[in-house]
MDAnalysis code that builds the backbone (N, CA, C; Angstrom):
import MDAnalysis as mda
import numpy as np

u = mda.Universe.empty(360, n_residues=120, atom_resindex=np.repeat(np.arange(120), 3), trajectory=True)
u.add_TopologyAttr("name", ["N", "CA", "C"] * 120)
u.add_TopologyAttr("resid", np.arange(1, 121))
u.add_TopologyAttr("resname", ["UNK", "UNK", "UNK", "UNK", "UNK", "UNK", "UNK", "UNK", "UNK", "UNK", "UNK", "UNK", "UNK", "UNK", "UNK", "UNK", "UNK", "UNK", "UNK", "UNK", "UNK", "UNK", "UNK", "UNK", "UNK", "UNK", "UNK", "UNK", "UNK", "UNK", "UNK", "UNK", "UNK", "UNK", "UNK", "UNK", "UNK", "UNK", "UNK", "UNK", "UNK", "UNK", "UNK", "UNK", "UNK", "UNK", "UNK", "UNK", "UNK", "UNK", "UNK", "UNK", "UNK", "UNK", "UNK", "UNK", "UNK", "UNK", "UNK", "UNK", "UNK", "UNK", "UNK", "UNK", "UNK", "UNK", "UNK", "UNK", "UNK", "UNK", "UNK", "UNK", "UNK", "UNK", "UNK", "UNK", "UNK", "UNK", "UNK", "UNK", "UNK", "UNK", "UNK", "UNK", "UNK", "UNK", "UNK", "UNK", "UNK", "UNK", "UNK", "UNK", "UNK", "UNK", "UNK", "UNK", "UNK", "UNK", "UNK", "UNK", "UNK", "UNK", "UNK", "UNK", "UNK", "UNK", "UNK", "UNK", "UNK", "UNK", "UNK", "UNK", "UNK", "UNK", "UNK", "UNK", "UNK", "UNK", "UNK", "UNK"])
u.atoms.positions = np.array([
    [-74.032, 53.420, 20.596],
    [-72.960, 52.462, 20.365],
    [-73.526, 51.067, 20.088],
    [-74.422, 50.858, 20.763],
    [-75.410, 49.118, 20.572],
    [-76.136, 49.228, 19.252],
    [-76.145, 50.320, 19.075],
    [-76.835, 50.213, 17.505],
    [-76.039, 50.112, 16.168],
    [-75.198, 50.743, 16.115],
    [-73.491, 50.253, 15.542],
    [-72.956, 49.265, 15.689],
    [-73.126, 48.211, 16.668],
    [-72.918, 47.216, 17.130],
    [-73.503, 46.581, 16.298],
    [-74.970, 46.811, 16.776],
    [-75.733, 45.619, 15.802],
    [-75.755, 45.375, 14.114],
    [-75.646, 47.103, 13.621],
    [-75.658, 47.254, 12.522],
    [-74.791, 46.378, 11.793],
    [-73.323, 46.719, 12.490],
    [-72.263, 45.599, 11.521],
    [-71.977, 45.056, 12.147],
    [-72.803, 44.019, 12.991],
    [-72.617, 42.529, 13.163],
    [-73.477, 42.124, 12.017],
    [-74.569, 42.381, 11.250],
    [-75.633, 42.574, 10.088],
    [-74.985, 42.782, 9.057],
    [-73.791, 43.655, 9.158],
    [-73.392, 43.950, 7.703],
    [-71.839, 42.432, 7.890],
    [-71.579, 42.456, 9.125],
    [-70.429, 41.391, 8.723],
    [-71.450, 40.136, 8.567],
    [-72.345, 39.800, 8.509],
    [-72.758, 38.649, 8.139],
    [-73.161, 38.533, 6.730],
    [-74.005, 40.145, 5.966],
    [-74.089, 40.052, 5.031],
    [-73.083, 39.892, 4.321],
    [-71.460, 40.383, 4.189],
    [-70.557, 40.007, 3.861],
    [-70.087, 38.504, 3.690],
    [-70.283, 37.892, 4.540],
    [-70.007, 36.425, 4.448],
    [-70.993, 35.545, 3.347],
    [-72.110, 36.365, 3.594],
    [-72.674, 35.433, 3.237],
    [-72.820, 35.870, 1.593],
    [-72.413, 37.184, 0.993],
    [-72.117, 37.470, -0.227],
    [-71.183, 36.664, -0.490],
    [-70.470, 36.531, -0.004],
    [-69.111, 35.697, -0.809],
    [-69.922, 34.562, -1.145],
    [-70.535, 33.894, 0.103],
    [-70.601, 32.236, -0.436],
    [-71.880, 32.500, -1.443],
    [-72.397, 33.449, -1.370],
    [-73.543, 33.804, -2.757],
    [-73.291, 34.168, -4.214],
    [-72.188, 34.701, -4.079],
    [-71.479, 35.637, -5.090],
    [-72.152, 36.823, -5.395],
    [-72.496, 37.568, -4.368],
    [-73.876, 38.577, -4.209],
    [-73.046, 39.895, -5.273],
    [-72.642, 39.976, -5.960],
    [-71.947, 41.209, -6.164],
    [-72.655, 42.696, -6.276],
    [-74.254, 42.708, -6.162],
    [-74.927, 43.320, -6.010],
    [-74.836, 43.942, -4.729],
    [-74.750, 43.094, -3.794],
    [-74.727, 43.082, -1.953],
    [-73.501, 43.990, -2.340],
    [-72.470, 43.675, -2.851],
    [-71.106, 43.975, -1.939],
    [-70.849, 45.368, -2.598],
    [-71.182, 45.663, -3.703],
    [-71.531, 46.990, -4.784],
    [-71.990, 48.627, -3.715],
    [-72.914, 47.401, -2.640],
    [-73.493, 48.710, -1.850],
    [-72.688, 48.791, -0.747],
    [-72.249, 47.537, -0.004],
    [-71.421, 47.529, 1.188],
    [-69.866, 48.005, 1.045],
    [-69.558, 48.350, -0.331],
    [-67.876, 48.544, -0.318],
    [-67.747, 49.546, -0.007],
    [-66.731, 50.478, 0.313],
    [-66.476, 51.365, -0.037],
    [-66.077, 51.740, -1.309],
    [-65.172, 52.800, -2.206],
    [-64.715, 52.973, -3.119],
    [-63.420, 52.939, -3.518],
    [-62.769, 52.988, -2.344],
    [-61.275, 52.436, -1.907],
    [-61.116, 51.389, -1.426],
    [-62.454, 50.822, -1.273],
    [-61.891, 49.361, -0.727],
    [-60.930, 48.632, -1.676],
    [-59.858, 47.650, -0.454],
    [-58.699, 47.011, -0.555],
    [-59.199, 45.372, -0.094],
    [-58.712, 44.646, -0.602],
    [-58.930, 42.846, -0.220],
    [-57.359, 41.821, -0.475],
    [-56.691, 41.551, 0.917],
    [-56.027, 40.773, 0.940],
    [-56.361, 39.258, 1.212],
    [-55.647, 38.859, -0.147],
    [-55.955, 37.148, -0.056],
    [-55.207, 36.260, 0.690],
    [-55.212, 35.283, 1.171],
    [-54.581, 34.808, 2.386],
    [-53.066, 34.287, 1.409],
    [-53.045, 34.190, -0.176],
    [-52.133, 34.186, -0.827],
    [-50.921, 35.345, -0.563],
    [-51.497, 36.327, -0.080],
    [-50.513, 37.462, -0.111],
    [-51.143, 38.356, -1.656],
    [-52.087, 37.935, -2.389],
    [-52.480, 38.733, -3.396],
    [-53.481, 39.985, -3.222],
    [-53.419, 41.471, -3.596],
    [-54.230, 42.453, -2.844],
    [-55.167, 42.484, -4.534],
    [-56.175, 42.511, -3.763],
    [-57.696, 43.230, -4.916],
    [-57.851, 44.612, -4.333],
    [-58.128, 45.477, -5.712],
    [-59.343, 46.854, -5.696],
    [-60.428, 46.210, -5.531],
    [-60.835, 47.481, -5.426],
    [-62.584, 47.102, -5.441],
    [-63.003, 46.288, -6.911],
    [-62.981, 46.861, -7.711],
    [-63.230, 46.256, -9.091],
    [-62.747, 45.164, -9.360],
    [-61.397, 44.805, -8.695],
    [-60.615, 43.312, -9.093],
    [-61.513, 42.206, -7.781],
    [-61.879, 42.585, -7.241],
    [-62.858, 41.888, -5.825],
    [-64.003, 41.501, -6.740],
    [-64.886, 42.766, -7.048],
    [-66.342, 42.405, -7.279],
    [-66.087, 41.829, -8.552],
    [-64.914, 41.400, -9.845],
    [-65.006, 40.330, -10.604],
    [-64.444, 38.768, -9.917],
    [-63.995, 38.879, -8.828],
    [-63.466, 37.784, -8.222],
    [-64.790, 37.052, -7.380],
    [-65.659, 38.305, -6.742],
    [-66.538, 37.213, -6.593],
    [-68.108, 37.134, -7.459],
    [-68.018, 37.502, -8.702],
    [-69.279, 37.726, -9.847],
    [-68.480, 36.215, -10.401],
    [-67.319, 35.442, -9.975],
    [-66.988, 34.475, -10.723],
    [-67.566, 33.086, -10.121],
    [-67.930, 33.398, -8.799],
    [-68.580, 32.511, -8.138],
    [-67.740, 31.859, -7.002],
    [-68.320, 31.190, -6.109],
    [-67.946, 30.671, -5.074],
    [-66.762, 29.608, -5.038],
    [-65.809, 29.632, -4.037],
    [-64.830, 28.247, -4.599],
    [-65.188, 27.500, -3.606],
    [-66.127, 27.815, -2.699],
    [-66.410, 26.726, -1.446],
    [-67.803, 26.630, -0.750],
    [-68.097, 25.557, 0.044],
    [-69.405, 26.275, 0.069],
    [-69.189, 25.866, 2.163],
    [-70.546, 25.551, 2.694],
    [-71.213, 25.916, 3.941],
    [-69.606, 27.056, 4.463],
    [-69.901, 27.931, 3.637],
    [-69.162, 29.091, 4.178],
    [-69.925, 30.110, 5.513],
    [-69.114, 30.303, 7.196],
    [-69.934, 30.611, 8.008],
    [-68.804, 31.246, 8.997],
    [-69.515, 32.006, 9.788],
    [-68.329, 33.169, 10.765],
    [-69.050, 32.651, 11.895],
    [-67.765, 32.854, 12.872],
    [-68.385, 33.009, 14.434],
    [-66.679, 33.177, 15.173],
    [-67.699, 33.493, 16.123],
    [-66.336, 34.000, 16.770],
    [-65.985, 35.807, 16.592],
    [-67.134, 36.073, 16.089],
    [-67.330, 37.283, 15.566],
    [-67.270, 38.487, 16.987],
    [-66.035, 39.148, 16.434],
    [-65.264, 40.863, 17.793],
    [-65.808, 42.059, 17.106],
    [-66.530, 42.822, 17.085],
    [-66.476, 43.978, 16.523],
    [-66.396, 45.194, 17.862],
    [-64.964, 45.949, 17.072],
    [-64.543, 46.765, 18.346],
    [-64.822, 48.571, 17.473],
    [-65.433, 48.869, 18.422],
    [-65.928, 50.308, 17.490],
    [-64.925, 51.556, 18.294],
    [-64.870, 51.958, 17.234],
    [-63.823, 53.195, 17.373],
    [-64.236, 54.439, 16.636],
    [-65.581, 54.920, 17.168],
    [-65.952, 55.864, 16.751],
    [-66.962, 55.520, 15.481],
    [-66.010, 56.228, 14.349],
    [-66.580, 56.239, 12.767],
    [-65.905, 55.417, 12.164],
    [-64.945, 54.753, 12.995],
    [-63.966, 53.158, 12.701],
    [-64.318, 52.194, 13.682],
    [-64.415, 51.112, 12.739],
    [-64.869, 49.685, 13.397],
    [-63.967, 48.804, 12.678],
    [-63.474, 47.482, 13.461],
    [-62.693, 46.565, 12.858],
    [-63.519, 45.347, 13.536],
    [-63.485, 44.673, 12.600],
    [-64.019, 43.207, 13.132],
    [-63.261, 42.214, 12.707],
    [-63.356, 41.073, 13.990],
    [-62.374, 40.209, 13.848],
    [-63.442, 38.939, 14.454],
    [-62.967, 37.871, 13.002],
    [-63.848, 36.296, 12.937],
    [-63.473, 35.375, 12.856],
    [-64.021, 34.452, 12.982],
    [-63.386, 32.794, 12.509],
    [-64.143, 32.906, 11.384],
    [-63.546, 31.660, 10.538],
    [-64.279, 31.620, 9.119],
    [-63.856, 29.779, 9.028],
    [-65.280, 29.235, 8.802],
    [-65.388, 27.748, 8.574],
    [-66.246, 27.638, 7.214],
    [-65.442, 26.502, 5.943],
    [-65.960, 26.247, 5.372],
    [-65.604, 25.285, 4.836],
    [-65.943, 24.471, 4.019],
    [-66.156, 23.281, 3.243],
    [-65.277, 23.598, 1.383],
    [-63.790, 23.058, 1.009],
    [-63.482, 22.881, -0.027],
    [-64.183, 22.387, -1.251],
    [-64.250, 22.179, -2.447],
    [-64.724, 21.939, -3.428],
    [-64.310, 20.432, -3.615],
    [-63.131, 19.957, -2.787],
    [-62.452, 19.077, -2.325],
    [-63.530, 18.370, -1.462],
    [-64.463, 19.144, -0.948],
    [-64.720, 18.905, 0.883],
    [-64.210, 18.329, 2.047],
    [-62.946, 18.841, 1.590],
    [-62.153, 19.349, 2.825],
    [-62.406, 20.616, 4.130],
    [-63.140, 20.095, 5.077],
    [-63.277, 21.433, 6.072],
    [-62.003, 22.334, 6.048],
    [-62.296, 23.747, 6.134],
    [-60.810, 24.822, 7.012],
    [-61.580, 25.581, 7.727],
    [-60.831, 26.043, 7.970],
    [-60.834, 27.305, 9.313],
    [-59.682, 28.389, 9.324],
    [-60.122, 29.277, 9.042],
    [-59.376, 30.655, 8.940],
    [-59.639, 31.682, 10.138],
    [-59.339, 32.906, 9.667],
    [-59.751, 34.086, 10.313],
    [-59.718, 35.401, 9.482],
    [-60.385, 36.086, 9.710],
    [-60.547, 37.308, 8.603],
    [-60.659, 38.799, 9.618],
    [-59.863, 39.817, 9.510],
    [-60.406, 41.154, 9.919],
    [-61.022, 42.014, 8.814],
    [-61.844, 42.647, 9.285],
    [-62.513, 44.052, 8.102],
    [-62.548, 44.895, 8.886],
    [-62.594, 46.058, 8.131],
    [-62.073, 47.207, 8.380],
    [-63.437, 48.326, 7.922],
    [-64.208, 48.862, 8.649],
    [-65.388, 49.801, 8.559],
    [-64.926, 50.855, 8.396],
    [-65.840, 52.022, 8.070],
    [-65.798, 53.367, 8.054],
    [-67.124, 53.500, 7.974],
    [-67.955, 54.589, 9.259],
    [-68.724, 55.197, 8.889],
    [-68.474, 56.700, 7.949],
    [-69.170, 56.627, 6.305],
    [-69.080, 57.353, 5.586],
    [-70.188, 58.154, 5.108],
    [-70.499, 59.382, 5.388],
    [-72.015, 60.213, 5.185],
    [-73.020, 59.499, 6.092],
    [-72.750, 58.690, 7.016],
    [-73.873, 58.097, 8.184],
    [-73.997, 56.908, 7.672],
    [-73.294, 56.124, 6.486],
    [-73.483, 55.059, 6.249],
    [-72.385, 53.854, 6.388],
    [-72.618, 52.788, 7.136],
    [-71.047, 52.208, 7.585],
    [-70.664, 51.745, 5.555],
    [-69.552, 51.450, 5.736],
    [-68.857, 50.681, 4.359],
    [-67.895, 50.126, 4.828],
    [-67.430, 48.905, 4.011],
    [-66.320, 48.409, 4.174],
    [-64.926, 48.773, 3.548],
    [-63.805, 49.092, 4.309],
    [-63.046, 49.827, 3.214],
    [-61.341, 48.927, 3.329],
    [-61.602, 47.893, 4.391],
    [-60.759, 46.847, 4.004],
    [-61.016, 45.441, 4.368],
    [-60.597, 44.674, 3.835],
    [-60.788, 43.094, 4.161],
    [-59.558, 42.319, 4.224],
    [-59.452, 41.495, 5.306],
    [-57.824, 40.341, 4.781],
    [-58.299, 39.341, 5.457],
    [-58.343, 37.897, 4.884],
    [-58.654, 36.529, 5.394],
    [-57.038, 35.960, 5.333],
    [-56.911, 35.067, 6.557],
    [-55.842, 34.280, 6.593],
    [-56.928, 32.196, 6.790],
    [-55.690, 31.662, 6.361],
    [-56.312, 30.494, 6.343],
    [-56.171, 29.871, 4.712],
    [-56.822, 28.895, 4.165],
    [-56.798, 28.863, 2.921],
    [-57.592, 29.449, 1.799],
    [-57.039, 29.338, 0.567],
    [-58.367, 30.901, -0.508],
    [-59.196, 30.013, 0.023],
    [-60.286, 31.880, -0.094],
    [-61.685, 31.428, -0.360],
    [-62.093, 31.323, -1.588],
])
């Protein structure tokens, strides 16, 4: 269980820190294939409408989590974060985001995401 633990506390950071990278390479391997992404707009992405949303680049930057819950439920994990970052404005916010794991063939993936707070 501590090793699952650690794993995606590793993969929720790599996540964060794809976004503020625009890693779309990173997130290519970490998605699932059903992954789903709710925008704090109320707007939902596929996978494919995600990885062109963030191949478009960052809208903010010292983007950073803490506050970071990951509660494991087997071959399901949900994690729940704070999310602080800096507008283009540079305006600080503060949100919160859950994701949604699946271990799939022994490999975790992400197979949902929803941030509340303002877009990222």
């Amino acid at each position: 269980m501590q090793k699952d633990i650690e794993t995606l506390t590793t993969l929720n950071h790599d996540f964060v820190k794809s976004v503020q990278g625009a890693d779309v390479k990173r997130f290519d391997e970490i998605l699932a294939k059903d992954f789903l992404f709710t925008n704090p707009d109320g707007s939902l992405y596929n996978r494919a409408e995600f990885l062109d949303l963030i191949g478009k680049g960052a809208r903010n930057s010292e983007l950073r989590e803490d506050q970071v819950n990951v509660r494991l439920f087997g071959d399901f994990a949900i994690i729940h974060a704070r999310i602080q970052y800096r507008s283009k404005a540079g305006i600080e916010h503060i949100g919160r985001y859950t994701d949604d794991w699946a271990r799939r063939d022994g490999k975790w993936l992400c197979v949902s995401a929803h941030t509340s707070g303002e877009d990222l």
